[in-house]
C-alpha positions in Angstrom: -39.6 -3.4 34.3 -39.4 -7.3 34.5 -36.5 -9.3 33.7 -37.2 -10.3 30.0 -38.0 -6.7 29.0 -34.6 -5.7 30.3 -33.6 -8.7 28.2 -35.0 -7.3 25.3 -33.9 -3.7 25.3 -30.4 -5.3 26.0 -30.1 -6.9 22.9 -31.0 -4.5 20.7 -27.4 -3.0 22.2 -25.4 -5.9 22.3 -25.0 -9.9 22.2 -27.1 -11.4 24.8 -25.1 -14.9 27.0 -26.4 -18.2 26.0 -28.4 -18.0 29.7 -29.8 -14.7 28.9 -31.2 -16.0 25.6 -32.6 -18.7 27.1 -34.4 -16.3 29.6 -36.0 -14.1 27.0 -36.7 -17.4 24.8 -39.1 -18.2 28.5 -40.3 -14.6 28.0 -41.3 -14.7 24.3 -43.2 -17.7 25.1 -45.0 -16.8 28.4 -47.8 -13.7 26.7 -48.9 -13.4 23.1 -48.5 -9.8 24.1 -44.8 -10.8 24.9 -44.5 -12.7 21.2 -45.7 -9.8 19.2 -43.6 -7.6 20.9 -40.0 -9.6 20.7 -41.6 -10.4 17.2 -41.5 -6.4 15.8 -38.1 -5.5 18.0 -36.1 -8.3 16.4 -36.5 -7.0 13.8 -34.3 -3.9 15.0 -31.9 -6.3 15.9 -30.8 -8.0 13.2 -30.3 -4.2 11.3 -26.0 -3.6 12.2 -26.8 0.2 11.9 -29.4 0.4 14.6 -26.4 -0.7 17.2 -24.4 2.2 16.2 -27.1 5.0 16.6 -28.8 4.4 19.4 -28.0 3.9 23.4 -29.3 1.8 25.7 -31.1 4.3 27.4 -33.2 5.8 24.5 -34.3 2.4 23.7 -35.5 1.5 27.0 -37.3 5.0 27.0 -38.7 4.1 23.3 -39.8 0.8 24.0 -41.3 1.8 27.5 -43.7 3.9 25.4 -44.6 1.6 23.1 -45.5 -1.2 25.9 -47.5 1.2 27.8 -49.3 1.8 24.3 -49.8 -1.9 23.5 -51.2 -2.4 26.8 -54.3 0.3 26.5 -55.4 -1.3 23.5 -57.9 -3.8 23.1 -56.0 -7.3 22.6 -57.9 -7.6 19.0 -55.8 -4.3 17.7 -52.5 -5.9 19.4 -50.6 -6.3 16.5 -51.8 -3.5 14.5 -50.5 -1.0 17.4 -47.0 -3.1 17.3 -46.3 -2.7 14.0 -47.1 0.9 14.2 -44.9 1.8 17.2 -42.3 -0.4 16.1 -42.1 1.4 12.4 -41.7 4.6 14.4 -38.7 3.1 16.3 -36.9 2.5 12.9 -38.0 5.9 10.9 -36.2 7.6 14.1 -33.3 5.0 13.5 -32.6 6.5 9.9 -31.8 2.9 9.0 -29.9 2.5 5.9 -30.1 -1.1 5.2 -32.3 -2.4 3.0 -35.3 -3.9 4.4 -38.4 -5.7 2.6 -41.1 -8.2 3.7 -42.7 -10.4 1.5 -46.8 -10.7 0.8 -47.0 -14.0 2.0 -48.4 -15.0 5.6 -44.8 -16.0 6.5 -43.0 -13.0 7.8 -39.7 -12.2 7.8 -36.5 -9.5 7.2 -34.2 -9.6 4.0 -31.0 -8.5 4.1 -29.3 -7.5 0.6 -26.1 -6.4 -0.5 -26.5 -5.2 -4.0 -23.5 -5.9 -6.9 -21.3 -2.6 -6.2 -21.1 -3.4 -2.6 -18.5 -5.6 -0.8 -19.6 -7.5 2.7 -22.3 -6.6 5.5 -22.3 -8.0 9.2 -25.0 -9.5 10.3 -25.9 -10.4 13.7 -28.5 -12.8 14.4 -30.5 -13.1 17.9 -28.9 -16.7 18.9 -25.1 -15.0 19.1 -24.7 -16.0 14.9 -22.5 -13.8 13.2 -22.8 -13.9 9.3 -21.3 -12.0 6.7 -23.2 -11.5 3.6 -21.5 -11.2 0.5 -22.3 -8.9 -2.5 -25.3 -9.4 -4.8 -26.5 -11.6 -2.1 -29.6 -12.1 0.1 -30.6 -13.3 3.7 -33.9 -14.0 5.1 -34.4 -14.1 8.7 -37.8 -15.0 10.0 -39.3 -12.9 12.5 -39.6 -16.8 14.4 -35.7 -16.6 14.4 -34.9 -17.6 18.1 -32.2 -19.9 19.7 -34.6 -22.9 19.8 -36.0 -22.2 16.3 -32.8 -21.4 13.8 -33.3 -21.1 9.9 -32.8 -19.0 7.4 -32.8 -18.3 3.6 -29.4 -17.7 1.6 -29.2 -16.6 -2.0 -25.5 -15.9 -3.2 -22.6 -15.9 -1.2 -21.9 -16.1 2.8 -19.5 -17.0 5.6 -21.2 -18.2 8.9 -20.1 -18.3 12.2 -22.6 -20.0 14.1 -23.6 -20.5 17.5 -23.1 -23.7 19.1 -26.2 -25.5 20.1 -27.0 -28.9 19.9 -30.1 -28.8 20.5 -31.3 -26.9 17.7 -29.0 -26.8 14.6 -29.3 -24.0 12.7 -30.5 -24.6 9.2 -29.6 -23.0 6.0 -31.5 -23.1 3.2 -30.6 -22.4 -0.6 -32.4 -23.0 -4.1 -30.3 -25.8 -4.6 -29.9 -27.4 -0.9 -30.0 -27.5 2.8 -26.8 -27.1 5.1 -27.5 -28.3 8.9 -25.2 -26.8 11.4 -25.1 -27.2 15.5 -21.9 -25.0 15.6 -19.0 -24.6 13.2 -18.0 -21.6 10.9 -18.0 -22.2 7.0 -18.3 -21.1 3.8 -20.9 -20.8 1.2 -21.4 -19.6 -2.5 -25.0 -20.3 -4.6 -24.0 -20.2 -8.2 -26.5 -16.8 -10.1 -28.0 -19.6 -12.1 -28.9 -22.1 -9.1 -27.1 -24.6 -10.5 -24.4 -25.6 -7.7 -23.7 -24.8 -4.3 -19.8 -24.4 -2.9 -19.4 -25.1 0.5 -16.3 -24.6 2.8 -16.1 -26.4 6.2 -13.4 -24.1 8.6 -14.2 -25.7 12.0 -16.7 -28.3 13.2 -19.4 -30.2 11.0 -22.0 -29.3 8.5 -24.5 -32.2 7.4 -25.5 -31.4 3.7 -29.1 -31.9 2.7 -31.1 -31.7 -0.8 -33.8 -29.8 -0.9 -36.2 -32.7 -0.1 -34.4 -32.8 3.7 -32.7 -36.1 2.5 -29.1 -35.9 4.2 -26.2 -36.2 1.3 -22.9 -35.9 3.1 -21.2 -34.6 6.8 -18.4 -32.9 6.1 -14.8 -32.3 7.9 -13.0 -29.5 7.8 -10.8 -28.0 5.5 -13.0 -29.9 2.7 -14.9 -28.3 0.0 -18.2 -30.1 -1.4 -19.4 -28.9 -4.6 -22.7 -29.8 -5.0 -24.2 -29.6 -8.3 -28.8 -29.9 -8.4 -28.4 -32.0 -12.2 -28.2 -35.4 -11.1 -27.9 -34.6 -7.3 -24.0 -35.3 -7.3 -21.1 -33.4 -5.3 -17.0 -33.7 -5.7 -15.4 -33.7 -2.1 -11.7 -32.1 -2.1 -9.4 -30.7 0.3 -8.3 -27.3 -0.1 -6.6 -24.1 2.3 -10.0 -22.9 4.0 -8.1 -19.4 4.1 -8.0 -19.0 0.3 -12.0 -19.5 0.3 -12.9 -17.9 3.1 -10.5 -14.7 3.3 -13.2 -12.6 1.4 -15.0 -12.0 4.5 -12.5 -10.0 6.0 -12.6 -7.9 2.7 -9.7 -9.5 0.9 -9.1 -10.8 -2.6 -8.5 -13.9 -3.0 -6.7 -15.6 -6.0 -6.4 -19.6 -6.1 -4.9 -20.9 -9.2 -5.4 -17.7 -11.2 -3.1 -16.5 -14.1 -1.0 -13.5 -13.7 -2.9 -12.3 -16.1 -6.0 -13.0 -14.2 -4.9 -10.8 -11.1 -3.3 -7.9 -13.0 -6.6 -7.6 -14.5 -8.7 -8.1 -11.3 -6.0 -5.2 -10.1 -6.5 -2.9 -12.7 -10.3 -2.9 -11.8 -9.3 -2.8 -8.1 -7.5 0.6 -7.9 -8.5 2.1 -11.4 -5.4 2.2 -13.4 -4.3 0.0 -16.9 -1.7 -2.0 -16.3 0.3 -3.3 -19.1 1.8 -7.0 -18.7 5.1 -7.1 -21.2 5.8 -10.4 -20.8 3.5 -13.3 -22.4 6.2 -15.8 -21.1 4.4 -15.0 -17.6 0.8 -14.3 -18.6 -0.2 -18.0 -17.9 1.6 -18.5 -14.9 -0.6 -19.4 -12.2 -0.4 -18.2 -8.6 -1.9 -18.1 -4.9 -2.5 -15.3 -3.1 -4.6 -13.1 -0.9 -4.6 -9.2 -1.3 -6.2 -6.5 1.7 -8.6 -4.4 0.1 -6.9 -1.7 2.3 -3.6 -1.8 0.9 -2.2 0.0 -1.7 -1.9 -0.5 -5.5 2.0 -0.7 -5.1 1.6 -2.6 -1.6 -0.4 -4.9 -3.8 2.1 -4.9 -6.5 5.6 -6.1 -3.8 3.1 -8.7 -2.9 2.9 -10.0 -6.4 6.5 -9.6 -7.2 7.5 -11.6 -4.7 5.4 -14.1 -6.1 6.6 -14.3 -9.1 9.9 -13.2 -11.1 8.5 -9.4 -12.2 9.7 -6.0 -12.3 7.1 -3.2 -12.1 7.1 0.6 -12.5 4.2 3.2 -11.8 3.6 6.2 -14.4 0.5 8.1 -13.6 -2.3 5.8 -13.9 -0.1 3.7 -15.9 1.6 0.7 -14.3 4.1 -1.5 -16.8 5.0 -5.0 -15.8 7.8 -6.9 -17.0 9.7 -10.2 -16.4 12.9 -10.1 -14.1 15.8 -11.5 -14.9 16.6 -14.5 -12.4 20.5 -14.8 -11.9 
């Protein structure tokens, strides 16, 4: 087995180093036999579950098969036999996530996560991680390599990418373009396609329209909104946490009423919750609640936030002001 199919099984198991990418980028390249086959496989890759159900071992045994197939077939029949092998691999996956390709001649793997879902991890073949948010959607072309980095973004996402400046990575939306050569940030495509939030964490992000034409580099810790009418953005500075903390499957509150959470709250953990006090109702308030933790964990948080007393009957919860001596 030569050195770039090893390469290939590998990563179908685990991150590859930024040398071993570059030595199955020289593999991909050297056969069309080579291209079609890293072609189909990546698309294995870039499905989270696949990691978890299968070893190295069966995958090397699997793909074994399939070369040895590939290889006693006429060169004219090459990518029918692919395709057909390589949709074996993923029936005996059981994959779960969704997958769909389009009827155009470009070719390519969405990602979804539908409305009642919260955040999937996506792993791209360059080392990118993203993290796709709900009723969202990322196309990765089957071309995705380290020397050839785009993809398509509806909805919301947070990116870590892959530092290479060589190739930037490039994001493309309905309303703009986001260039990257390394960096992690944040970004959120208004339903309507009307605006485009982004969050810089680390590094810099060169914003584009969606004729190429570069419209600001960003710092971090700044927040660009961007809206398509007139082809104007606002620049401001903001805590990168507040924006970004979703990802790690946490609610975030910035500026929201007490009202605001209490009702996010109810929703959360399926109860009614009764706010006594209209004093409090719009007072506004930061803060950032774990998913994981419990409705009266998440209920100490907000009274130390803010001057209330709280008490839990059944699937009643009763919030009142507190007294300040």
């Amino acid at each position: 087995m030569d050195t770039g199919f090893s390469l290939l099984i590998k990563q179908l198991a685990q991150p590859l180093s930024p040398r071993e990418r570059r030595e199955l980028d020289e593999w991909r390249c050297y056969t069309p036999e080579n291209r079609q086959l890293f072609s189909e496989i990546t698309r294995l890759r870039l499905l989270s579950e696949y990691n978890r159900r299968n070893t190295i071992a069966a995958t090397a045994h699997a793909l074994a098969r399939t070369l040895a197939k590939i290889r006693r077939r006429a060169r004219g029949r090459l990518l029918l036999r692919i395709t057909r092998y390589a949709a074996a691999l993923l029936a005996a996956a059981t994959l779960t996530l969704p997958v769909r390709k389009p009827s155009t001649a470009a070719k390519y793997t969405a990602i979804t996560v539908s409305g009642n879902e919260t955040v999937k991890k996506i792993h791209l073949p360059d080392g990118t991680t993203v993290w796709l948010g709900a009723s969202s959607e990322l196309q990765i072309p089957e071309t995705y390599t380290s020397a050839n980095r785009t993809v398509a973004l509806k909805g919301k996402a947070y990116f870590d990418v892959e530092k290479n400046p060589e190739s930037p990575l490039l994001v493309t939306t309905p309303c703009m373009n986001i260039k990257v050569t390394g960096t992690s940030f944040n970004i959120c495509v208004d339903d309507r396609n009307r605006h485009t939030e982004t969050v810089l964490v680390s590094g810099t992000v060169v914003l584009q329209d969606n004729r190429g034409k570069e419209i600001f580099e960003m710092s971090p810790g700044e927040r660009v909104l961007y809206t398509v009418a007139g082809n104007s953005y606002t620049v401001s500075t903001v805590d990168v946490n507040t924006f970004t903390s979703w990802h790690l499957d946490q609610i975030t509150f910035e500026n929201a009423s007490l009202r605001e959470i209490v009702n996010k709250l109810s929703r959360l953990y399926d109860v009614n919750i009764n706010l006594e006090s209209k004093k409090l109702a719009d007072r506004r308030y930061r803060c950032v609640i774990n998913r994981e933790e419990t409705l009266e964990e998440a209920l100490g948080i907000l009274s130390y936030l803010a001057p209330i007393h709280y008490r839990i009957e059944d699937s009643e919860v009763f919030i009142s002001e507190r007294k300040i001596e």
